[in-house]
C-alpha positions, 0 to 999 in steps of 0.5 A: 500500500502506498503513502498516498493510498493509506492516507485515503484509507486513513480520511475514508475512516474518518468521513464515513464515521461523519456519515454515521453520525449524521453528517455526509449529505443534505436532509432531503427524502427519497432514494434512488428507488422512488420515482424522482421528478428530475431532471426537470429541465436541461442540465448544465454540465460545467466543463474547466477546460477548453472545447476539444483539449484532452480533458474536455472529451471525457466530460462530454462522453460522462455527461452523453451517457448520464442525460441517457441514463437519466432520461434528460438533456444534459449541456455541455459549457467549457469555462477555462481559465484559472487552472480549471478553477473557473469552471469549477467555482461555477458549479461550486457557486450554483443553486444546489437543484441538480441542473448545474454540475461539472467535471473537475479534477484533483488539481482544481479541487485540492491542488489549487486551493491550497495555492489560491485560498481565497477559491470559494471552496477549500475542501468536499465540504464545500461541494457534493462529490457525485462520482469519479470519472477515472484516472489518467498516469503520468508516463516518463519516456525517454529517447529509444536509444537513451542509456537508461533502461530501469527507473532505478538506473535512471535515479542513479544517473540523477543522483550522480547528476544532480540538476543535469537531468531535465524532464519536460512536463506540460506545465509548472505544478501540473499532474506531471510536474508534480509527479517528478517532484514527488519524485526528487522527494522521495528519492533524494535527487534533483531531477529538473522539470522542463515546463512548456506553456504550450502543452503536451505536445509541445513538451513531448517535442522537446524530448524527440528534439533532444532538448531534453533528457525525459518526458513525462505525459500522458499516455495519449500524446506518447503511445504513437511514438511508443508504438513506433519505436522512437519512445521508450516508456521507462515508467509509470507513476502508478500503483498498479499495472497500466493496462496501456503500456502492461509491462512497463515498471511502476514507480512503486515497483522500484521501490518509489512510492511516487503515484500522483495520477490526474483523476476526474470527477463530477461534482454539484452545488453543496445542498443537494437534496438527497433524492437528486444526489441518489439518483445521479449517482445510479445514473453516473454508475451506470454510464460509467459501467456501460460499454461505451463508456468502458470503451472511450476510456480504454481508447485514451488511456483512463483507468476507471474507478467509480467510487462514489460521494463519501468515498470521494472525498476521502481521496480528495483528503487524502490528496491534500495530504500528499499535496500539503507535503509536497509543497512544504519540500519544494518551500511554496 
């Protein structure tokens, strides 16, 4: 079990001891067996990120599949900016009815607050987590002809190194920048990150130009050059077999207990009546348990995990706590 996990399972305890004395969730009547008059109206599905970007097909595949399940017409809005914290306070702020909800992500939900106290939410207690969606790892790839063939042998090499190793990432204190930084922590070394204001695609090309030593993305933007033999992944910043590169070594397998994936969930207004939130959540396990869904998320590299409500928050806990002494070690 890793450190991020036990802290998880650590806040999962504590919140549902909440939930049994009463907390967890607003006083409305009914459950998801009862005939509930909802949706009454269109949905606005909030999505943080911009029209056609990689994050924003995920929510569309969510939200298509949920106003099916649900019986409803569901609409999509991309409100970017501010690091996702846009869209998200748009759902946070909204009336608490079920006709505004939106996808969000551990960054914009526990990352951010910690950076920008003054969002209008700062934990779960400030929003009603419905489901998650999925996580995404982080895949550090080298050069096919780069002289390391392990991750041990590669945090040897920056050992021996220090600041001579540069990783690109998408951009400062993203999932994957982060990832390397939980990395130089846990390890003791310091490997540099490379971050690239124009995304993915951009740091990627700075590892097949040579600018770099590393990458670390998604497994989207690399898998074509993966397959074609010009990448080589020599890791997954994950605890557990990633099903898009199988017999790739995971960080924790060597021993680095460095597992910080993006993760999505959907989220709504606190207050939320109790027959709406029952609803929606048997609506959102449905659409994540049907074959489209399973299918678009094995096409781009998601790992599905439909936990639900308390033992969402939880996580997002747990991430503060991995965030909050992560940021203490780089002295943010």
């Amino acid at each position: 079990m890793t450190r991020h996990r036990m802290s998880v399972a650590a806040a999962a305890a504590g919140v549902l001891f909440l939930a049994g004395c009463g907390g967890g969730g607003d006083t409305g009547s009914g459950s998801a067996d009862e005939a509930v008059d909802y949706p009454t109206r269109d949905v606005s599905y909030i999505v943080p990120y911009g029209t056609g970007g990689s994050t924003d097909p995920i929510g569309r595949q969510y939200s298509t599949l949920v106003a099916d399940e649900l019986g409803g017409t569901f609409i999509v809005e991309n409100r970017e900016g501010g690091s996702a914290t846009i869209g998200t306070s748009a759902v946070v702020t909204a009336e608490p009815d079920g006709h505004t909800l939106g996808l969000s992500s551990n960054s914009a939900l526990v990352n951010q607050p910690i950076v920008q106290p003054d969002l209008p939410y700062q934990s779960p207690e400030d929003y009603q987590p419905i489901i998650k969606l999925a996580d995404l790892p982080t895949v550090l790839t080298v050069a096919a002809d780069a002289p390391w063939q392990t991750i041990e042998e590669f945090v040897r090499y920056a050992e021996e190194h220090p600041g001579e190793v540069r990783v690109s990432v998408s951009g400062a204190r993203t999932a994957p920048d982060l990832s390397v930084q939980e990395l130089n922590r846990v390890a003791g070394v310091d490997i540099t990150t490379v971050p690239f204001t124009g995304g993915g695609g951009e740091a990627l090309a700075a590892l097949l130009g040579g600018q770099v030593e590393a990458n670390a993305g998604y497994a989207p933007s690399v898998r074509g050059q993966v397959d074609a033999g010009d990448l080589r992944v020599l890791g997954v910043f994950y605890d557990g077999t990633y099903d898009v590169f199988p017999d790739a070594e995971t960080f924790p397998e060597a021993g680095y207990d460095v597992t910080l994936p993006a993760a999505y969930y959907t989220i709504a207004p606190a207050g939320l009546p109790q027959d709406v939130l029952d609803r929606l959540v048997e609506a959102s396990e449905a659409a994540l348990a049907s074959d489209e869904f399973l299918s678009f998320a094995e096409e781009n590299g998601y790992i599905v995990d439909p936990i639900t409500t308390d033992e969402v928050a939880a996580e997002l806990e747990g991430y503060r706590e991995s965030y909050e002494a992560l940021y203490e070690f780089l002295g943010d």
